[in-house]
N, C-alpha and C positions, 0 to 999 in steps of 0.2 A: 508461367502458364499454369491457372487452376484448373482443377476438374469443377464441373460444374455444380453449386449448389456451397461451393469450398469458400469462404471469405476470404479475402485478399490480406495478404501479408503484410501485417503493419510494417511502415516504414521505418528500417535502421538509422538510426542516432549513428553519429559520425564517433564517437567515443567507442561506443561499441563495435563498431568494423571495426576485425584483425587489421584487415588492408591499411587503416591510416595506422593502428596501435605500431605497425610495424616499419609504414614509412617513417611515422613520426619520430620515434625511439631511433630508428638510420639515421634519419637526418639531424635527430639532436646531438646523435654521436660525434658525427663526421663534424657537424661544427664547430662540435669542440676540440675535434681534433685538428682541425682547421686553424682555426685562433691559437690555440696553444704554441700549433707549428710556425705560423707565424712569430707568433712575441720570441720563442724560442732560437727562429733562426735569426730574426732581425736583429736580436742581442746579442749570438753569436760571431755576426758581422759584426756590427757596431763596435765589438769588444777587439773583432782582430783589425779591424781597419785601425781602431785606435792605438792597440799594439806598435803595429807595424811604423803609425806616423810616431808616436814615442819613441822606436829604434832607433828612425833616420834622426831623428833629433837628438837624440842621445849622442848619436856619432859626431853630429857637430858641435854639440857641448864640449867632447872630446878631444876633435878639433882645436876651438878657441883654448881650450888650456893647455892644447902642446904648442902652441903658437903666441903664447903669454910670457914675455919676456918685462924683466925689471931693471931699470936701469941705475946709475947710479947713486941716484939717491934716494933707489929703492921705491921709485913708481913704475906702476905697469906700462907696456908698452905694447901695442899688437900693431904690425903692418898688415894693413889693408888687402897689401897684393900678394900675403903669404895664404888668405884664404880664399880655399877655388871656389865656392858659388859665387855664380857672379848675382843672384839676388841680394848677396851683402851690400851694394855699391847701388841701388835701384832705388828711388826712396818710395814706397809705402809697397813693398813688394812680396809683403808676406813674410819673411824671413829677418829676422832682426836678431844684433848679440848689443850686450850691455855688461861694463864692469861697475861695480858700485865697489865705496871705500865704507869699510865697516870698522866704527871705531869700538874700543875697549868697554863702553857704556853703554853697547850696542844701537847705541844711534848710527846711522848711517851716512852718507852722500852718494847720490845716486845719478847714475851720470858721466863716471869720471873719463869713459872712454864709453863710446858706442858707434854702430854701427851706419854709414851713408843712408841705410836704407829706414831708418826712425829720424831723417832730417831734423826736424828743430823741436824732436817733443822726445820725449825718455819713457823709460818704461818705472812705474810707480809701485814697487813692489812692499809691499807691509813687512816689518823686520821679522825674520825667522832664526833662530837660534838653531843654526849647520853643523854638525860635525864636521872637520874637516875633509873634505874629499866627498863628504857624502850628499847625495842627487836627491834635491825633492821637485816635486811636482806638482803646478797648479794650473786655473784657468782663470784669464782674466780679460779685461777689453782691454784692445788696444788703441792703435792709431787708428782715427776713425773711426770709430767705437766696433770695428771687431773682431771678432771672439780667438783670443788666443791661447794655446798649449805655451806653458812656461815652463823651464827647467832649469832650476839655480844648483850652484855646487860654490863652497867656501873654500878658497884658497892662501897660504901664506909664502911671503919672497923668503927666497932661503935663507938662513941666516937670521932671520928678524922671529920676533915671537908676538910682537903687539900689533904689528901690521896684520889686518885680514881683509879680503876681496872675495867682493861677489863675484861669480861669473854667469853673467843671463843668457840664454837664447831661450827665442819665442817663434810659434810659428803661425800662420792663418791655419785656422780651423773650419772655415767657410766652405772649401771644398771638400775635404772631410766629410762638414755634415749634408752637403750636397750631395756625394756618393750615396752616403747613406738613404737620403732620404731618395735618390732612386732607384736605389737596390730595395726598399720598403716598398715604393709604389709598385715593383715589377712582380716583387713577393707575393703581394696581394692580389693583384690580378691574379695571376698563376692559380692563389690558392681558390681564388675564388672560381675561374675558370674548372678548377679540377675538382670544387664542390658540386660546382653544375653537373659535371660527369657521372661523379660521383649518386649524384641524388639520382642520374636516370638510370646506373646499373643498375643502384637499390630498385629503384621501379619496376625496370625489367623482371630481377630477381622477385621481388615479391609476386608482380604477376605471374609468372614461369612457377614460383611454388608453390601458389594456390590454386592455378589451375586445376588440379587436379581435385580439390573441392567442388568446383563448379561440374566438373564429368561427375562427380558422388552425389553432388543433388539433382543432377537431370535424370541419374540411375535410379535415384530413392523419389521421382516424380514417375517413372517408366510403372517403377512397384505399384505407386500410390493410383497411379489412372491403368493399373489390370494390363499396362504394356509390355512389361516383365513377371515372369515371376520368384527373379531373384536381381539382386544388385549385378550387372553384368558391367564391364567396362576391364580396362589395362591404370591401374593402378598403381606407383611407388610403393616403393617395400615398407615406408614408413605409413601407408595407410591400408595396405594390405589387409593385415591383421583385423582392422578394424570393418573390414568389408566382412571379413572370412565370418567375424563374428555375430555382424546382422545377418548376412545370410545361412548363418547355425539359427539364429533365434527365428528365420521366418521359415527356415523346414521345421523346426520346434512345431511354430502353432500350426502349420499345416496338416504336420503330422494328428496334434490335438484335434485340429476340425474334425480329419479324417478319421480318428478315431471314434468322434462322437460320433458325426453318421452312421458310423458302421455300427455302434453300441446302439443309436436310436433306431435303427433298422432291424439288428437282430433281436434289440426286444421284444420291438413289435412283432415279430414275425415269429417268436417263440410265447409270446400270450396268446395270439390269434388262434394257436390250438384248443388250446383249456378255455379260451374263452367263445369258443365254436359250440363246442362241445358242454358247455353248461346253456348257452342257448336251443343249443338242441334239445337238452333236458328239460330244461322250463317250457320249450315250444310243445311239447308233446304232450301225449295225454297226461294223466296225474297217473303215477305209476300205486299198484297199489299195497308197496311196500314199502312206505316213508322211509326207511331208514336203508334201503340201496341209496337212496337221490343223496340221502344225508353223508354219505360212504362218498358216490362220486364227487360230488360241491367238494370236498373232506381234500379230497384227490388233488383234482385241478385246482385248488386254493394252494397245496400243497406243491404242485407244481411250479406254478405261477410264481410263489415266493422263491423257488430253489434259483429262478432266472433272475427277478428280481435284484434276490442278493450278490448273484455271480455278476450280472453286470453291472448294479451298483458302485463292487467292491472295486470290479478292476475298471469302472469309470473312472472311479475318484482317483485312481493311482496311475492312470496314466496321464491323468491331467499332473499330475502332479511330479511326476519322477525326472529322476533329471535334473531338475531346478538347484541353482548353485546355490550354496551355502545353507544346507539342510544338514544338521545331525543331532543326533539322539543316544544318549548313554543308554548301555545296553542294559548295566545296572541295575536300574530303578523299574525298568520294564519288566523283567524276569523276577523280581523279588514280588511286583505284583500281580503278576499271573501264576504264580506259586503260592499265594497266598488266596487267590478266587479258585484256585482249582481243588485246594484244600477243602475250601467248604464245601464247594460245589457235589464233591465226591467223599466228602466226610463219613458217610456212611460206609464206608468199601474198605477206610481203612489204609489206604499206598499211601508211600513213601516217596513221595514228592523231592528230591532233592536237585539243587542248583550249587554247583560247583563254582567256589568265587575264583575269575581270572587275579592271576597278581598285577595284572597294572588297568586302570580302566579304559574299557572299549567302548567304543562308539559307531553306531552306523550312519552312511550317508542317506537318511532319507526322514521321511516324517515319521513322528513316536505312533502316528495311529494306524500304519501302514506293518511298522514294525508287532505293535499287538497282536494286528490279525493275523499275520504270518504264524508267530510263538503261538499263538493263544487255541489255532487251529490244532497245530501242532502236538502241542500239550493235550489238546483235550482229544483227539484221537488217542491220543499215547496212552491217557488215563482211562480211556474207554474198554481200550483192550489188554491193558494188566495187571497182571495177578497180584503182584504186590509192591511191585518196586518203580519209580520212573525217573530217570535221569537226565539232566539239560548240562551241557560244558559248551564252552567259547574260548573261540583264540581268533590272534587276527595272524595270517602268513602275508608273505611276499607275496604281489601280484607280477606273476612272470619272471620277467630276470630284473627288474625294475624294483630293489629292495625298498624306495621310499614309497612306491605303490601299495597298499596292502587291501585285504580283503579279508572279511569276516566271517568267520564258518563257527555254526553252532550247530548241534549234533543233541537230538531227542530221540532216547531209548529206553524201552519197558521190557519186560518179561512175560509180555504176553505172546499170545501163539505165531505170532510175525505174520508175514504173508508169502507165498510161493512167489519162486523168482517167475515163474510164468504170469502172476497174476500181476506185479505189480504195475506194467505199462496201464495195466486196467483199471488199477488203483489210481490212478492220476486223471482218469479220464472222467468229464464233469458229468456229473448226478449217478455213476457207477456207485453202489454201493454192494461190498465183496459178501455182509452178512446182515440179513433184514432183521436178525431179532434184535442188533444193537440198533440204536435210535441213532439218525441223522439223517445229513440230505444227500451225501454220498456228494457233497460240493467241498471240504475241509480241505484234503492233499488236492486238488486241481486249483482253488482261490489260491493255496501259498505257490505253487507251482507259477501260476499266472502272475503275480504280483511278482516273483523272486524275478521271473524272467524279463518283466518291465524295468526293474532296476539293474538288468545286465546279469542275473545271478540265476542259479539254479536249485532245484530239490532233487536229489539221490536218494532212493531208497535201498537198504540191503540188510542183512544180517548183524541184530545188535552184542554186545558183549552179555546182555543180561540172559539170551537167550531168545527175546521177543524180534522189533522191527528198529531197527537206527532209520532217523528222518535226520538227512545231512543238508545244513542251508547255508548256501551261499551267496555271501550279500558286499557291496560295496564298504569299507569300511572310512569312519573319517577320522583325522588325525585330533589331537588330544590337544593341543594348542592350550 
């Protein structure tokens, strides 16, 4: 919902919604981990079911060669009813054994004895070159064209060296791959079944964690249509922070509004004297001493400007304070108002000096905020002494928080100071303590006001030179 007059929110591209970027990225996840788990477990079965049917056959390989007897003229012999499956005796029953005669040339005969259950066909096995006793393993068709596990091992009659026998058992692999394949199709359901689930926690989950976005833009609509006037709502501690921060930055400009009114109010209302009162003067007769009229105009221009400047100064600066990532070398400021106040007061003759800090300081705030402050400072200083004026900086701890620091710079002359009675009155704006020196009695109240906008303060008290120490305390910022 707009406020009126608002154009309507162009329409989100589906790329750009968090909402899909984060079903999407879930769901491409899980599929993959889906699939993976799949191929992963289906192989792990497949690998032990096969295992397992390679044992049992193993065992009956085993079998037919302790039940391999030779007789006397050194041919093999196996009785039938010395081996207990009764698949042996079944014909096409899945289970078959076979002896082949392996001659010296490695040609073979194949056949020589086999099993009821290969009836009238044999098993065709390609010559393999066996160690003796040692088992290998193949796959091949059988009776009926199928698919059989094969397991041969070479044997010799005792006593002979040139005689050698194969010894076959084969087994159906049909059911095997049967299992298999419905342990695959139960798999996949499953996994898929558990994608499904899978996809609508994600969904929940995504909804349930953004929600709390959708509460942030009805709060930042409440702001927007004058319903609030701050982000108000119960937040998670991951967005928290982020509330806390808008609503720092909308007491920020409020406070700015606030302030401008009050600057546009009081200026008006501190012209409105001098500017009364020159009307009165023009309204009136023609006085007949030109140079009273010239005296008061003289006056309330002089007035007029002293406000002028003071709210000016501390407009500009309160719009401005505060604002992150502001600093300024203290440096280059102080070398140039050392050098303008030389001229300035060239005539007089002081000894201007600026004490170099050993590592470089910096303040948090704007370099023209920083001038007026110094530059007030300075030129009061030089105003009133006799011959010497002194500026040092350092930056201390702020509180017990050592990486915290704060900046204090400290201007002092040798001239007549001022009584501790006077000085609250030295601070107070257009107060001027002695009319023969020139100013507008605004200098110590502009850096008072502007230090206090930045958090910081002016001290006045008794300098080492003998004159007045102006003590300023200012935010400082790190040296990065």
């Amino acid at each position: 919902m707009s406020s009126p007059g608002t154009p309507p929110a162009p329409p989100v591209h589906w790329f750009r919604s968090l909402r899909v970027r984060l079903l999407a990225v879930t769901l491409a996840g899980v599929a993959v981990a889906m699939v993976l788990a799949g191929l992963v477990l289906s192989g792990l079965f497949r690998e032990h079911v096969q295992q397992q049917f390679q044992a049992a056959l193993q065992l009956q390989l085993d079998q037919l060669t302790a039940r391999l007897e030779f007789d006397a003229q050194g041919q093999p012999v196996i009785a039938a009813e010395a081996l207990s499956d009764p698949r042996w005796l079944k014909p096409y029953s899945g289970l078959y054994w076979q002896v082949d005669a392996m001659a010296p040339d490695g040609q073979g005969r194949a056949g020589v004895l086999r099993s009821r259950s290969l009836w009238d066909t044999s098993l065709a096995l390609q010559v393999d070159a066996l160690a003796d006793g040692a088992v290998h393993v193949h796959e091949m068709a059988g009776p009926q064209g199928a698919p059989l596990l094969v397991l041969e091992r070479t044997v010799r009659a005792e006593g002979t060296h040139e005689a050698r026998w194969r010894l076959i058992v084969a087994a159906d692999l049909q059911a095997t791959q049967a299992a298999t394949a419905r342990f695959t199709g139960v798999l996949a359901l499953s996994l898929a079944a558990l994608l499904v689930l899978l996809a609508a926690a994600a969904w929940a989950q995504v909804a349930v964690g953004l929600k709390p976005l959708q509460v942030l833009q009805r709060a930042v609509q409440d702001v927007q249509e004058a319903r609030a006037p701050q982000l108000q709502g119960s937040f998670p501690a991951e967005v928290q922070p982020l509330v806390d921060d808008f609503n720092a930055v909308l007491r920020r400009y409020a406070e700015v509004v606030e302030r401008a009114r009050t600057q546009a109010g009081n200026l008006a209302h501190a012209l409105k004297t001098p500017l009364t009162v020159l009307e009165n003067a023009a309204c009136a007769q023609p006085p007949a001493d030109g140079a009273a009229l010239a005296a008061l105009v003289r006056e309330q221009v002089l007035v007029s400007r002293r406000h002028i400047d003071w709210h000016l100064a501390r407009s500009r600066v309160a719009a401005s304070a505060h604002l992150p990532g502001q600093r300024t070398a203290l440096q280059p400021v102080v070398e140039g108002l050392v050098r303008v106040m030389n001229k300035v007061h060239a005539d007089r003759g002081l000894d201007i000096s600026a004490d170099p800090s050993p590592a470089p300081l910096f303040f948090a705030g704007e370099a023209q905020d920083l001038q007026e402050m110094l530059g007030n400072l300075l030129d009061n200083a030089c105003k009133w002494a006799r011959s010497a004026v002194r500026l040092q900086a350092q930056a201390l701890p702020l509180g017990v928080d050592a990486a915290q620091r704060q900046l204090v710079i400290t201007v002092e002359d040798d001239g007549p100071g001022i009584d501790p009675a006077q000085r609250a009155q030295a601070l107070e704006r257009g107060v001027r303590l002695d009319e023969t020196v020139p100013g507008t009695g605004l200098g110590l109240a502009i850096v008072q006001e502007l230090a206090a906008l930045y958090g910081g303060r002016l001290d006045l008290e008794p300098a080492g030179l003998g004159g007045l120490r102006a003590t300023l305390w200012l935010p400082a910022a790190t040296s990065r």
